[in-house]
MIZAMAR-726572 format. One record per residue (C-alpha): x, y, z; residue in three letters; residue number from 1. Coordinates in steps of 0.1 Angstrom, whole numbers, plus 5000, padded with zeros to 4 digits. Each point is the difference from the previous one (the first is absolute). Layout:
<sites>
+------+------+------+------+-----+
!   px !   py !   pz ! code ! pos !
+------+------+------+------+-----+
!    X !    Y !    Z !  ALA ! NUM !
...
+------+------+------+------+-----+
</sites>
This chain:
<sites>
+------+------+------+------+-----+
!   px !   py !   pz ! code ! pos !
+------+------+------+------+-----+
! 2936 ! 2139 ! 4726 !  UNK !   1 !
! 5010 ! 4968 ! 5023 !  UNK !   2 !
! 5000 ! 4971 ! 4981 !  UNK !   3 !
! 5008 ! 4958 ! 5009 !  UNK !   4 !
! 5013 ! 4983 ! 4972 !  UNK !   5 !
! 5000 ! 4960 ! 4996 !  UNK !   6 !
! 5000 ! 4976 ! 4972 !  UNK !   7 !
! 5005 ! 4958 ! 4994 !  UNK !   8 !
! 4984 ! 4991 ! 5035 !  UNK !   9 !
! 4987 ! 4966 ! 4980 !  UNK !  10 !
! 4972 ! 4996 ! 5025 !  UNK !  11 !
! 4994 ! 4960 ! 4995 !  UNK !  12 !
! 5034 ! 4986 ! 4998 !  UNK !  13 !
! 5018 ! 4976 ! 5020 !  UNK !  14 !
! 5037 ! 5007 ! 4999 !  UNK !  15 !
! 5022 ! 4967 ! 5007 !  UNK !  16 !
! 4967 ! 4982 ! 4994 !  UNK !  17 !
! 5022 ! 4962 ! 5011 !  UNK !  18 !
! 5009 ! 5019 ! 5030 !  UNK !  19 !
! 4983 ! 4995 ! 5033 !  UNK !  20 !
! 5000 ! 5036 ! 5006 !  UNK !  21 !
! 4981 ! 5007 ! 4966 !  UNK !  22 !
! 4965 ! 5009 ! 5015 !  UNK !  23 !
! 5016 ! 5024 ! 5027 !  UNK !  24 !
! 5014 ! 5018 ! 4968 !  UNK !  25 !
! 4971 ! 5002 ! 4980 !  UNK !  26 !
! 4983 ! 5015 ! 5034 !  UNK !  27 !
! 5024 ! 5022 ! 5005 !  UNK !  28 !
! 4999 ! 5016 ! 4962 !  UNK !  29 !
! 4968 ! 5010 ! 5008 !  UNK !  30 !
! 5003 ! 5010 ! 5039 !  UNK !  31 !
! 5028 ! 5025 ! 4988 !  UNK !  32 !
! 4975 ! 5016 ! 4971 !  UNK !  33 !
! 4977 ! 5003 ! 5025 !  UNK !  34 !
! 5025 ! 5022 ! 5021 !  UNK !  35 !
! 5006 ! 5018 ! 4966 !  UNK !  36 !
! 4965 ! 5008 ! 5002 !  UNK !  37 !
! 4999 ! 5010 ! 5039 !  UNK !  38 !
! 5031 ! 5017 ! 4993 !  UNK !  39 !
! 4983 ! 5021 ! 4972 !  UNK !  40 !
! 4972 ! 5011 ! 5029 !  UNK !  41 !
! 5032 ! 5004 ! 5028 !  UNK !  42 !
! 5019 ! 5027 ! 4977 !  UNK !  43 !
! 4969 ! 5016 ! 4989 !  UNK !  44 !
! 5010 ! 4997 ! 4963 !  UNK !  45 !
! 4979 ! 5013 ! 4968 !  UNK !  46 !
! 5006 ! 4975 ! 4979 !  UNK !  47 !
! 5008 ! 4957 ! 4998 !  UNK !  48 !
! 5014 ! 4992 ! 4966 !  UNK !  49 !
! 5002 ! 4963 ! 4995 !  UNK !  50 !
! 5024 ! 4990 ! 4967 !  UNK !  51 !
! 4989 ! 4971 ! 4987 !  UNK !  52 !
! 5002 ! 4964 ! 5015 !  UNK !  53 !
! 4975 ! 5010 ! 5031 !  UNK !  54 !
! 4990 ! 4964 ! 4990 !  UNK !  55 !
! 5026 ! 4964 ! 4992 !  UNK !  56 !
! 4971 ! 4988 ! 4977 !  UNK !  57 !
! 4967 ! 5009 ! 4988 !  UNK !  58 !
! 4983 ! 5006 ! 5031 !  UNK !  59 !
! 4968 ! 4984 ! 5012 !  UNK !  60 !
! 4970 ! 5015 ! 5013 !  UNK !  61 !
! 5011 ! 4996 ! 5034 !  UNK !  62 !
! 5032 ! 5016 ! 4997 !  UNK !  63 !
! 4990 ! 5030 ! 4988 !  UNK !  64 !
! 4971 ! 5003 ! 5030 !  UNK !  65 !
! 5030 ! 4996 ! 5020 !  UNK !  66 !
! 5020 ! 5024 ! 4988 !  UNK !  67 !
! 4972 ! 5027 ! 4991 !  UNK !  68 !
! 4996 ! 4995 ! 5040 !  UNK !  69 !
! 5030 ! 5015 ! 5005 !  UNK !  70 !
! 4996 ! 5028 ! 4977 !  UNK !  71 !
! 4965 ! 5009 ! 5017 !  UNK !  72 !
! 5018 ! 5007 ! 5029 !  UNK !  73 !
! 5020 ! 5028 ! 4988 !  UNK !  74 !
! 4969 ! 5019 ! 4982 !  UNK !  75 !
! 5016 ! 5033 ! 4999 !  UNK !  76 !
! 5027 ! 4985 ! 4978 !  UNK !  77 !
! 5004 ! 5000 ! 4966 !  UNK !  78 !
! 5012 ! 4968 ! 4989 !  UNK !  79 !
! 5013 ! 4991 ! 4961 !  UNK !  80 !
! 5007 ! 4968 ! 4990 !  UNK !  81 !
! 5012 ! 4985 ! 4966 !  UNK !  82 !
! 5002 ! 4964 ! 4991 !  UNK !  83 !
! 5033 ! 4983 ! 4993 !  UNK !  84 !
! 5010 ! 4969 ! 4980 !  UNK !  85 !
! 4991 ! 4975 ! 5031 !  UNK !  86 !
! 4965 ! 5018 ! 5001 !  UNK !  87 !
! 4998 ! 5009 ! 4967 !  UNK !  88 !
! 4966 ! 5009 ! 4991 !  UNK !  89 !
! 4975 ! 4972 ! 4983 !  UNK !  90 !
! 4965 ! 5004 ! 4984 !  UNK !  91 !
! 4989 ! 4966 ! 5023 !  UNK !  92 !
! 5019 ! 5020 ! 5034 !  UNK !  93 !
! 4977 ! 5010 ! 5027 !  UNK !  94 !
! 5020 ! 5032 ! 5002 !  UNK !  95 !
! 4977 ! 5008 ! 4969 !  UNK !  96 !
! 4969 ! 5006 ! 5019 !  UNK !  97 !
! 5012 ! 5004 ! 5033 !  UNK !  98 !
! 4990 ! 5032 ! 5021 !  UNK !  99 !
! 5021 ! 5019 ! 5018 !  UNK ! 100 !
! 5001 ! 5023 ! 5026 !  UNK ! 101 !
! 4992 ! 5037 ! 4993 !  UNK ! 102 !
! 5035 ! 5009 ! 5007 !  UNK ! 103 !
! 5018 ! 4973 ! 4977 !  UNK ! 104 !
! 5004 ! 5004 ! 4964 !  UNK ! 105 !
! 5019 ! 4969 ! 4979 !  UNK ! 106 !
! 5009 ! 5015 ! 4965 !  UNK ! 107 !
! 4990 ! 4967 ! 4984 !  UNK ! 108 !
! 5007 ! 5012 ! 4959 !  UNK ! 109 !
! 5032 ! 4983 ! 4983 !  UNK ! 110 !
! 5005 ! 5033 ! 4990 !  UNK ! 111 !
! 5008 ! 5035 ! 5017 !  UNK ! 112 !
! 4967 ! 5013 ! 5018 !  UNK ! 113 !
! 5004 ! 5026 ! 5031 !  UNK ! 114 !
! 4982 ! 5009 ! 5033 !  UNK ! 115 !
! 4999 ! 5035 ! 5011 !  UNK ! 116 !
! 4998 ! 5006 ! 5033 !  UNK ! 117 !
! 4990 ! 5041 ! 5003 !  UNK ! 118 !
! 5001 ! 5005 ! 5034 !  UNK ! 119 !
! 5041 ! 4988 ! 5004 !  UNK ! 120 !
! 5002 ! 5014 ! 4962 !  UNK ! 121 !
! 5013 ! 4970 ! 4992 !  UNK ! 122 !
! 4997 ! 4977 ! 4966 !  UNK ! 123 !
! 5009 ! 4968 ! 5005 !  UNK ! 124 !
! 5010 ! 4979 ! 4965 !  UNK ! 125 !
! 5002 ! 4964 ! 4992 !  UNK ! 126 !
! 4991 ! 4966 ! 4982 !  UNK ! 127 !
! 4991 ! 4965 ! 5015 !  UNK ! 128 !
! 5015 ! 4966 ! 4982 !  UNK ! 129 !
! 4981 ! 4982 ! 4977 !  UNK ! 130 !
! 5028 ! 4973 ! 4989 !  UNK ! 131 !
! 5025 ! 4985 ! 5021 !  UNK ! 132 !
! 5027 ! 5018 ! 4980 !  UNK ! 133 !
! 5009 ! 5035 ! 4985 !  UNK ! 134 !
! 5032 ! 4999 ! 4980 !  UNK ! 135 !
! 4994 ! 5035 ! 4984 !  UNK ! 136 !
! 5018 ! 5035 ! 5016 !  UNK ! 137 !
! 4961 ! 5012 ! 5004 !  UNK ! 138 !
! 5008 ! 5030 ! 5023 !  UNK ! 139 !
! 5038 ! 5010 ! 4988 !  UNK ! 140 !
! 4987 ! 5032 ! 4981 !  UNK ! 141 !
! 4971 ! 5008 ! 5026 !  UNK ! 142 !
! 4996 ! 5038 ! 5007 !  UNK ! 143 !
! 4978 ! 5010 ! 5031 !  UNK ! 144 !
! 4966 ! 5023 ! 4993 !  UNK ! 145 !
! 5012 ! 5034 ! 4995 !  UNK ! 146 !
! 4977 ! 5010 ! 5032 !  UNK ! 147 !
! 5008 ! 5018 ! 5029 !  UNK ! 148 !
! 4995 ! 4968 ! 5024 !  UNK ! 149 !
! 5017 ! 4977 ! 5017 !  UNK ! 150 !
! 5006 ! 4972 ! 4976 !  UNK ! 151 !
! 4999 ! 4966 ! 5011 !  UNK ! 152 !
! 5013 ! 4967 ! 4973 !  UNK ! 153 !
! 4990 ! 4964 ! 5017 !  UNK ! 154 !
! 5019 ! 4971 ! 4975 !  UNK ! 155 !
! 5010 ! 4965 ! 5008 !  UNK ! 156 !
! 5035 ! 4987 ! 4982 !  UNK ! 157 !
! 5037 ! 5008 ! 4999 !  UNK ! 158 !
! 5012 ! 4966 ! 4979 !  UNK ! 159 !
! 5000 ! 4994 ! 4963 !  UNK ! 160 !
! 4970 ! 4976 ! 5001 !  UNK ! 161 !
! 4984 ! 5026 ! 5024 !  UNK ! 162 !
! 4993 ! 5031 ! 4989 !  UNK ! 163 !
! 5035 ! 5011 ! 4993 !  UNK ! 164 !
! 5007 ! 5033 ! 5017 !  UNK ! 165 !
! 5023 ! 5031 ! 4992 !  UNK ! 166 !
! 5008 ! 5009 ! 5037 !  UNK ! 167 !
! 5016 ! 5035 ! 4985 !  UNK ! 168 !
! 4969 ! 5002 ! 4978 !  UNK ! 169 !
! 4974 ! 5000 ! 5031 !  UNK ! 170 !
! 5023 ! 5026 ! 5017 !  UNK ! 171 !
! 4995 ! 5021 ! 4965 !  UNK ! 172 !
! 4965 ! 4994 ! 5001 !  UNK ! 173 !
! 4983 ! 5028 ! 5017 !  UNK ! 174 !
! 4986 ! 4976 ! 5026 !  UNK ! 175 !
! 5002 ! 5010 ! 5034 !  UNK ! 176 !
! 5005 ! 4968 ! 5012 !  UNK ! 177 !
! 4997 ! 4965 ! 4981 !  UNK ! 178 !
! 4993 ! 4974 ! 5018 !  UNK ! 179 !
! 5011 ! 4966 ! 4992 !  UNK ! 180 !
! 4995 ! 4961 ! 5008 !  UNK ! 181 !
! 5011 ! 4969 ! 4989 !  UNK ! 182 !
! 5038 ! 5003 ! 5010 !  UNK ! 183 !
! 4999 ! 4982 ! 5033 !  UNK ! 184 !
! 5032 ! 5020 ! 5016 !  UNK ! 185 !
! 4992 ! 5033 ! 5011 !  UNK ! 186 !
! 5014 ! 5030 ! 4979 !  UNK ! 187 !
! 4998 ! 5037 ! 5001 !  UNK ! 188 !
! 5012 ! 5028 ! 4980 !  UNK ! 189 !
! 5027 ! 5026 ! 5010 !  UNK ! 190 !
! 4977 ! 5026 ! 4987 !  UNK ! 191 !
! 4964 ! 4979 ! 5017 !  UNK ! 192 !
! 4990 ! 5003 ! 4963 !  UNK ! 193 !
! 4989 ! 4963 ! 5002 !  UNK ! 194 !
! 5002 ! 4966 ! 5021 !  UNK ! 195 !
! 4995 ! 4964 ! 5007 !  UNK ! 196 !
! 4994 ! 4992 ! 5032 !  UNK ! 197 !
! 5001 ! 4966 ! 4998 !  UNK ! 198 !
! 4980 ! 4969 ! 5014 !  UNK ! 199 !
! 4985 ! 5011 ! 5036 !  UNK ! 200 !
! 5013 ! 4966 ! 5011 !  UNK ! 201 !
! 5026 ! 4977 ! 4979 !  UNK ! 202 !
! 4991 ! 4979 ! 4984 !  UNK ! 203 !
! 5026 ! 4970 ! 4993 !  UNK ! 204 !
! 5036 ! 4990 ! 5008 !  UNK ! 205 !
! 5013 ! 5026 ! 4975 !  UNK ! 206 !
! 4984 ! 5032 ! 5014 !  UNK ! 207 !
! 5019 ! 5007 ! 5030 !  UNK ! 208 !
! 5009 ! 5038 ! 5017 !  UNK ! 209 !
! 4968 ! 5022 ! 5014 !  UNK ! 210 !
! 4968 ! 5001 ! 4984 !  UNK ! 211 !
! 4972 ! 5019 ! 5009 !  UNK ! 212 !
! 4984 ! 5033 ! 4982 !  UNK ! 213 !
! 5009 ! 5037 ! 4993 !  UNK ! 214 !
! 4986 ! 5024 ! 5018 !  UNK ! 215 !
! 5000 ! 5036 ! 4980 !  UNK ! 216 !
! 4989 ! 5037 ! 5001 !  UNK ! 217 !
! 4992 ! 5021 ! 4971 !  UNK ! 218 !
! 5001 ! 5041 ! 5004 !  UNK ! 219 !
! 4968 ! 5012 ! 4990 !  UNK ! 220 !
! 5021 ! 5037 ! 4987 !  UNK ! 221 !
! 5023 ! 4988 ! 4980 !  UNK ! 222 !
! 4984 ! 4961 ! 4990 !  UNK ! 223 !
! 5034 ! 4988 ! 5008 !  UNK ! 224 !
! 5009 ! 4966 ! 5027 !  UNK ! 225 !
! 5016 ! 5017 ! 5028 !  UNK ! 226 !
! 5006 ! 4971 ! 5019 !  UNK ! 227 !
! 4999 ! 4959 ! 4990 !  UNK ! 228 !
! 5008 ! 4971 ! 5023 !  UNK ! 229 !
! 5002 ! 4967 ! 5002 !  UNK ! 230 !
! 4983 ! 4984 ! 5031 !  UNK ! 231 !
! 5012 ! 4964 ! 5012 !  UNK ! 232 !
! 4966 ! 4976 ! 5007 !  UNK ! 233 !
! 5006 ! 4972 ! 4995 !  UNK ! 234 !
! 4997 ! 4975 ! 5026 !  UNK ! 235 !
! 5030 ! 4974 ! 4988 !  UNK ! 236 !
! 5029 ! 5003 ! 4975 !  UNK ! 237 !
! 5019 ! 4971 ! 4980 !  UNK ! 238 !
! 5033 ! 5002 ! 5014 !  UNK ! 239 !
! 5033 ! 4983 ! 4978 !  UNK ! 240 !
! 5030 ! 4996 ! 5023 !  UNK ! 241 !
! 5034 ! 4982 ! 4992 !  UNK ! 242 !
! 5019 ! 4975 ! 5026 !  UNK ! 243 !
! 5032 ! 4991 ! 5001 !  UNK ! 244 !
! 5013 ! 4965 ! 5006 !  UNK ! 245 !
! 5040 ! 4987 ! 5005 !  UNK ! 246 !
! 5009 ! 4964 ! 4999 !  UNK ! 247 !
! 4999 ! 4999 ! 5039 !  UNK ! 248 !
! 4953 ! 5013 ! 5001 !  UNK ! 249 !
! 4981 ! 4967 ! 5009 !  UNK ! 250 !
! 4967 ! 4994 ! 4987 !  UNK ! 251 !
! 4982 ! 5012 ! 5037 !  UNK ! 252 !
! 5025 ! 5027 ! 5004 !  UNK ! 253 !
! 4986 ! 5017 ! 4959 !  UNK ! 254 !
! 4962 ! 4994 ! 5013 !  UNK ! 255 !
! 5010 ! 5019 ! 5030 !  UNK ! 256 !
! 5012 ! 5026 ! 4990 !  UNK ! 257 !
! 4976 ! 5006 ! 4973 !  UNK ! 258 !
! 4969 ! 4997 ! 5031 !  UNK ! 259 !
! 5022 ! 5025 ! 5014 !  UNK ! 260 !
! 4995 ! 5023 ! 4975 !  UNK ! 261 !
! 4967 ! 4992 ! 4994 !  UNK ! 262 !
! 4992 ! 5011 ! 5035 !  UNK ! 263 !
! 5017 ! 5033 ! 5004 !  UNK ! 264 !
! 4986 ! 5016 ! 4961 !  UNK ! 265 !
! 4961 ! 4982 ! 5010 !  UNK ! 266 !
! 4985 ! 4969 ! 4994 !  UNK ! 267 !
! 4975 ! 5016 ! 4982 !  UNK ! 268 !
! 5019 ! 5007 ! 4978 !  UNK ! 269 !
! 5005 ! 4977 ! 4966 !  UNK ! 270 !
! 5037 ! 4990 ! 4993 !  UNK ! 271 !
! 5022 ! 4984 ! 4971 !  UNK ! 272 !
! 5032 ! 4995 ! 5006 !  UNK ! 273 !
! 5033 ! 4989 ! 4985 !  UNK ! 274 !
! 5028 ! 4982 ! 5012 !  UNK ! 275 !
! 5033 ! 5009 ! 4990 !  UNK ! 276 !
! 5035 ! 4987 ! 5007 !  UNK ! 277 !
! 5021 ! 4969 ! 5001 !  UNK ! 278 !
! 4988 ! 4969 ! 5022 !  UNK ! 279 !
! 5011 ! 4966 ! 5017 !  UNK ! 280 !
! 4995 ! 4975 ! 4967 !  UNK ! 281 !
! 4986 ! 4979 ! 5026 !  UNK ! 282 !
! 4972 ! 5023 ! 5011 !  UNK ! 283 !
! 4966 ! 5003 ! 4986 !  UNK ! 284 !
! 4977 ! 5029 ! 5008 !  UNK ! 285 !
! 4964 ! 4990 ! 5008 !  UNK ! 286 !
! 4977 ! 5033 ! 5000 !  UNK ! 287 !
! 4963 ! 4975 ! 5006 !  UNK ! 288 !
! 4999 ! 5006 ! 5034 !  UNK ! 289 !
! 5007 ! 5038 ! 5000 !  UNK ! 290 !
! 4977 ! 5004 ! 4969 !  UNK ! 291 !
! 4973 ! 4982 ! 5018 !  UNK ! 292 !
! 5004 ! 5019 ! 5030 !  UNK ! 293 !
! 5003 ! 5041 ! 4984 !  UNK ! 294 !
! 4986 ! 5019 ! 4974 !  UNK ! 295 !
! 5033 ! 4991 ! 4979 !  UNK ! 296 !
! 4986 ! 4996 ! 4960 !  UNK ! 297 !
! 5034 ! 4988 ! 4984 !  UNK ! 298 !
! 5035 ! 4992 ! 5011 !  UNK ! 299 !
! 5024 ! 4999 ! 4968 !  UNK ! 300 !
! 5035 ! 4984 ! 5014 !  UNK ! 301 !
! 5030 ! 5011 ! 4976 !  UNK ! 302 !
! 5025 ! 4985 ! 5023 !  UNK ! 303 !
! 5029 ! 4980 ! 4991 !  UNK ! 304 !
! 5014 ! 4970 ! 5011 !  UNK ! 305 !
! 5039 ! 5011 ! 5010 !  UNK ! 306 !
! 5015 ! 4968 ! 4986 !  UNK ! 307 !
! 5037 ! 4997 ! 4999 !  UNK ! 308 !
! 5002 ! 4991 ! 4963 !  UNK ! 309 !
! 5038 ! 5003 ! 5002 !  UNK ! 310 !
! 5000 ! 4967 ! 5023 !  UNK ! 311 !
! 4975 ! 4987 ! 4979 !  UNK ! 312 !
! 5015 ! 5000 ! 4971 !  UNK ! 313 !
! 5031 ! 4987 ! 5017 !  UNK ! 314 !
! 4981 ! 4971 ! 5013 !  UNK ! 315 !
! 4983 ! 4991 ! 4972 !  UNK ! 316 !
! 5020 ! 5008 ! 4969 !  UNK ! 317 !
! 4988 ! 4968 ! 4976 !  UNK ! 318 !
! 4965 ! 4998 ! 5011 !  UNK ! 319 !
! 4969 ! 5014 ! 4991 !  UNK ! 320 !
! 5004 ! 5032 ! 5027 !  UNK ! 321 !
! 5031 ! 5011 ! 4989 !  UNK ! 322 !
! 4985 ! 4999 ! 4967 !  UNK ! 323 !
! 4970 ! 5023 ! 5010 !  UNK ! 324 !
! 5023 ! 5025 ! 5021 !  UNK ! 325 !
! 5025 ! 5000 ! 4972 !  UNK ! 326 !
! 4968 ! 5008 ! 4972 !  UNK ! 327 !
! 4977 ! 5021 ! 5018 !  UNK ! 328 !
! 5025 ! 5021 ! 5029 !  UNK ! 329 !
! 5008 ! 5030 ! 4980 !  UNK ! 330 !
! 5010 ! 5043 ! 5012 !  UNK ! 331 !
! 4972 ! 5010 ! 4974 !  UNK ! 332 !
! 4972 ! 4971 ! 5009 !  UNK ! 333 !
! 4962 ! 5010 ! 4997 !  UNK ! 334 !
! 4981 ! 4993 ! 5032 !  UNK ! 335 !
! 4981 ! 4976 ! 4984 !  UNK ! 336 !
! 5034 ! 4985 ! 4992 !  UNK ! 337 !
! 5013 ! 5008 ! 5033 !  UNK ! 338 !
! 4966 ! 4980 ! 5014 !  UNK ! 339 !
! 5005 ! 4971 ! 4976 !  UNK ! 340 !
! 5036 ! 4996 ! 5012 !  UNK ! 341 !
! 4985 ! 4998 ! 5041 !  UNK ! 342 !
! 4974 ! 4982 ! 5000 !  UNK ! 343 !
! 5020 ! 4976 ! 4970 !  UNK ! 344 !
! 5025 ! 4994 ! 5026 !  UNK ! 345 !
! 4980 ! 4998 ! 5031 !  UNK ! 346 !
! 4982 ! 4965 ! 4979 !  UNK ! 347 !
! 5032 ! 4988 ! 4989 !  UNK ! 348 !
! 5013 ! 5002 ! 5036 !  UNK ! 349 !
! 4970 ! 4986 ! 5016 !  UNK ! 350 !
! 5000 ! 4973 ! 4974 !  UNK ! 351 !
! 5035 ! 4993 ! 5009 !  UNK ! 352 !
! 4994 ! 4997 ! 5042 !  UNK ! 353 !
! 4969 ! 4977 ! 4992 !  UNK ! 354 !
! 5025 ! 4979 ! 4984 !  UNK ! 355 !
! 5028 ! 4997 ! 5022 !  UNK ! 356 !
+------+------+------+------+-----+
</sites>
């Protein structure tokens, strides 16, 4: 039995929202479900299981059209869908009287219902959200049906306010295969006994590395996975990098080099970057024009002005700067010390050169 699984698509959102990329994301989170979807047709899978989160908020009428579009183009597939805490299930949501396509089935209950499907011999097990949280260990001492099929869990959590999960528990279950959502990072077990695959596409500055879905194949003998993968989709990734700056990299040279890199990893790309290193006091790094020009979200710079605070001490021994070098330079200062010693002596000096 071939089988696609996906989960926290959050169809409707618009990541980096004060971005002027924003609406290309929010097309491409659902361009890349749609190629879940023609993917699903493309490998000739049995089944589409959807954990949770298809959905960034309760959707409207017009989203699920959209999305039950997709599904009636892959009729011969069995697809399974539970709700997560984004989409959590409402009595005023119009998933509540929505119809479906004949080969979709959303197991809508808060608690445990199933869908047999006889022809793959497969059950497939699972509850939908009906509150945005679920602090208690709900499926920690599950056990699967003690029927000679393959047995499928569909569940949406892995933190504490989240459905808490047992990951050694679902591999004791007697599940074939449980598959998760919520967890935005993809993860699969050694033994394919369970797996996240994470967001099809991410989703904020945080969620960098691959995403896309898991691609899996169950052995109709045995009911065992023989074989679980994770497929790379998506269509940009948030890349962190660190530069390096010395006392002797200008302002033009740092923007440079960062366009540089830019360049050669893919402006489509979405970048964050820190700088790192010692710097000319007398420099002063100005990332506007490159973040006006690139797909760069946030530049944090940790440099440090490389102030000779042995000379300035010397120089200044009775004034107020020896005074601040001789109270704040310490071996065991905090950063926030360290930056409080900096930018206090970078005032004091420019104080001092207005005045002379």
């Amino acid at each position: 039995m071939k089988f696609i699984h996906t989960a926290d698509v959050h169809w409707g959102m618009n990541p980096d929202n004060d971005k002027p990329w924003s609406r290309d994301r929010a097309r491409a989170i659902k361009d890349t479900f749609a190629e879940i979807v023609r993917q699903a047709k493309a490998r000739d899978v049995d089944c589409l299981f959807i954990a949770g989160d298809l959905f960034h908020r309760q959707p409207l009428l017009r989203d699920l059209k959209e999305v039950n579009y997709l599904f009636s183009t892959i009729p011969g597939i069995r697809v399974v869908i539970i709700a997560g805490n984004h989409d959590r299930v409402r009595p005023s949501s119009a998933l509540m009287s929505f119809a479906w396509c004949p080969n979709v089935t959303f197991l809508m209950d808060e608690n445990l219902t199933s869908v047999y499907f006889e022809d793959l011999n497969t059950e497939v097990t699972g509850f939908s959200y009906h509150t945005a949280e679920i602090t208690e260990s709900r499926l920690n001492n599950i056990k699967a049906p003690d029927t000679p099929r393959i047995h499928i869990l569909l569940a949406h959590g892995g933190d504490a306010a989240h459905l808490p999960l047992d990951k050694s528990a679902l591999a004791r279950s007697g599940f074939t295969y449980a598959a998760l959502g919520h967890i935005h990072r993809p993860e699969l077990a050694p033994d394919y006994s369970y797996a996240w695959p994470g967001s099809p596409e991410p989703l904020d500055k945080t969620e960098t590395g691959p995403h896309g879905m898991i691609v899996g194949d169950i052995s109709f003998g045995t009911r065992q996975v023989t074989s679980l993968e994770f497929v790379p989709l998506a269509r940009v990734q948030y890349i962190p990098l660190v530069v390096h700056v010395t006392p002797s990299t200008t302002d033009r040279e740092l923007r440079d080099r960062i366009a540089e890199e830019i360049h050669r990893r893919g402006p489509d790309n979405i970048y964050r970057f820190r700088i790192r290193g010692m710097r000319d006091p007398d420099i002063t790094f100005d990332f506007e024009p490159l973040m006006q020009r690139m797909q760069v979200i946030e530049v944090i710079d940790e440099s440090e002005p490389q102030y000779d605070f042995s000379r300035l001490f010397a120089e200044h021994p009775g004034d107020m700067i020896g005074f601040y070098i001789r109270a704040l330079q310490r071996e065991d200062a905090s950063p926030v010390e360290k930056k409080a010693l900096y930018y206090g002596i970078d005032a004091l000096l420019r104080t001092t050169d207005e005045r002379s």
